[in-house]
N, C-alpha and C positions, 0 to 999 in steps of 0.2 A: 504494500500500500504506500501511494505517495502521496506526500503532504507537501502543500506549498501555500506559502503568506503571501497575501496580496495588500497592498499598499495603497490606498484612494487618496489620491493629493486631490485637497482641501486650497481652493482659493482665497487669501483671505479677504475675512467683509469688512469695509469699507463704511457702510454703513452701523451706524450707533443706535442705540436705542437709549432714548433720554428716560428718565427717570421723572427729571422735572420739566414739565414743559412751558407751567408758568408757576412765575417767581414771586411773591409779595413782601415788599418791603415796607416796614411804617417805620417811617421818620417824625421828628420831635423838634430837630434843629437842635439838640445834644451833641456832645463829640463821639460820643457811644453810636447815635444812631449814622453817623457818619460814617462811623468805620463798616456798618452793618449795611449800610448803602452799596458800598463800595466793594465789600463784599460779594454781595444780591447782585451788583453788576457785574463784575469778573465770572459770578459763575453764570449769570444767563448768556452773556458772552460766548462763556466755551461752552455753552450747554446748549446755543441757540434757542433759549427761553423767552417768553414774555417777560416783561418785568412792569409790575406796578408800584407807583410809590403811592403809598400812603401815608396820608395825615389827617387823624382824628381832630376836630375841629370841636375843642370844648363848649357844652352850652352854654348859652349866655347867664342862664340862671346861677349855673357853679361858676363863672367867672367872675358875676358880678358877687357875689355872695363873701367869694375868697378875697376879692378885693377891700369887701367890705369889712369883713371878719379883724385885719387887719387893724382898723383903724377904730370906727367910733364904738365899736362892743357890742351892747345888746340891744343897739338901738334900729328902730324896722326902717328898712330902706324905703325910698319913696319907690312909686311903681315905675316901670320903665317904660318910656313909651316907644310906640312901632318904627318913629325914626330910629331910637337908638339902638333897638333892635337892626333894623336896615344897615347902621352904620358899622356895628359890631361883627356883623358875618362878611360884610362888603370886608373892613379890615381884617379879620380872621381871614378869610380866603385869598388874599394878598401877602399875609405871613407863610401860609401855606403853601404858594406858587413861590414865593420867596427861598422856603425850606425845599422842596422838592426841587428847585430848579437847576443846582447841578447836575444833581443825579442826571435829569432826562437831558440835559444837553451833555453831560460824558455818554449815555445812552445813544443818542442822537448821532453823535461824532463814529462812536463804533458799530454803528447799523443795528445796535440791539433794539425791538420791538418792544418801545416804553409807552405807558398810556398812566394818568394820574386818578387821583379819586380824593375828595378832603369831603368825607360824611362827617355830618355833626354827630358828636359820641351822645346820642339820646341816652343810654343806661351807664356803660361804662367804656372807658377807651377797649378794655379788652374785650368785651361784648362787640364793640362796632368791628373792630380788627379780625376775630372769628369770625363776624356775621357776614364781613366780607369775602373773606376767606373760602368761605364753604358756597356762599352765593354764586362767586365766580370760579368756581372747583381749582383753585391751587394748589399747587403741586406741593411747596414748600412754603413756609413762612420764616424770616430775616428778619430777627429783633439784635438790639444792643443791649447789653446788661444793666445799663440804668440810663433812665432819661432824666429831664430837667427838676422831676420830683426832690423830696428833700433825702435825708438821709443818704449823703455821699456816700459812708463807709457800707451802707448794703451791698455784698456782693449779686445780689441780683435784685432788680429791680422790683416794683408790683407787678409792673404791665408785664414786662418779661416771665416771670414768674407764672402768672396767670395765663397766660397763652400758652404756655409749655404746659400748665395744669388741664386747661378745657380745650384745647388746638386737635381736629380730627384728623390733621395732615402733619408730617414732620414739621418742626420745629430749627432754625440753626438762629444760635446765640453768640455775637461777636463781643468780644471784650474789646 
């Protein structure tokens, strides 16, 4: 009886199969979230990802509240009216193309597929950042370990924290 081995050369492929095919990044305008940007963008680059930057856009309510909390104590704010409403999200939304705007023009320069989003965080930044997340089925989510909040010496952040706790899709945290 004779035996012989045969040998089937195997072409290699060329083609990849990505993992992630869209990338979400929420930015703060932190040095954290920058690195986490920058991140987000190197790897939709080589990944030929979508990339979205994100910025949760705090309500007016806990904006104005925090601002007030600050100063005259337990005294009731007056009410706010619809101009200063108009005027708070007009400016919020200009902090936010402000914050996102490197990103998408280093996006931009390297043919990476950027598109933005700055939802107002109705419950909480980390609710809006999931609710995005799963709404537009992303592959991965890009945080930085602490944003502008208080408590420097936290090694990880709330928001970070909390999207790695409730997040259905991987997670990547840049220090």
């Amino acid at each position: 009886m004779e035996s012989s081995t045969m040998k089937v050369a195997r072409e290699p492929s060329h083609s990849t199969v990505t993992i992630f095919k869209k990338i979400l990044v929420a930015v703060d305008g932190s040095e954290s979230s920058s690195r986490a940007a920058k991140a987000a963008l190197d790897l939709a680059e080589k990944l030929k990802a979508e990339l979205t930057v994100l910025h949760a856009i705090t309500p007016i309510a806990a904006y104005y509240r925090s601002s007030l909390a600050s100063g005259a104590g337990s005294i009731a704010p007056p009410p706010i009216s619809q101009k200063e409403i108009d005027a708070y999200y007009a400016y919020a939304r200009r902090v936010a193309m402000g914050i996102a705007g490197e990103t998408v023009s280093d996006a931009e320069k390297r043919n990476v597929k950027v598109k933005t989003d700055f939802p107002e965080a109705v419950s909480s930044i980390v609710e809006t950042i999931i609710g995005h997340a799963e709404k537009d089925h992303i592959d991965l989510i890009v945080v930085g370990t602490r944003g502008l909040g208080g408590f420097k010496k936290m090694l990880l952040g709330s928001v970070s924290s909390g999207i790695i706790s409730h997040a259905t899709c991987p997670v990547l945290i840049v220090r």
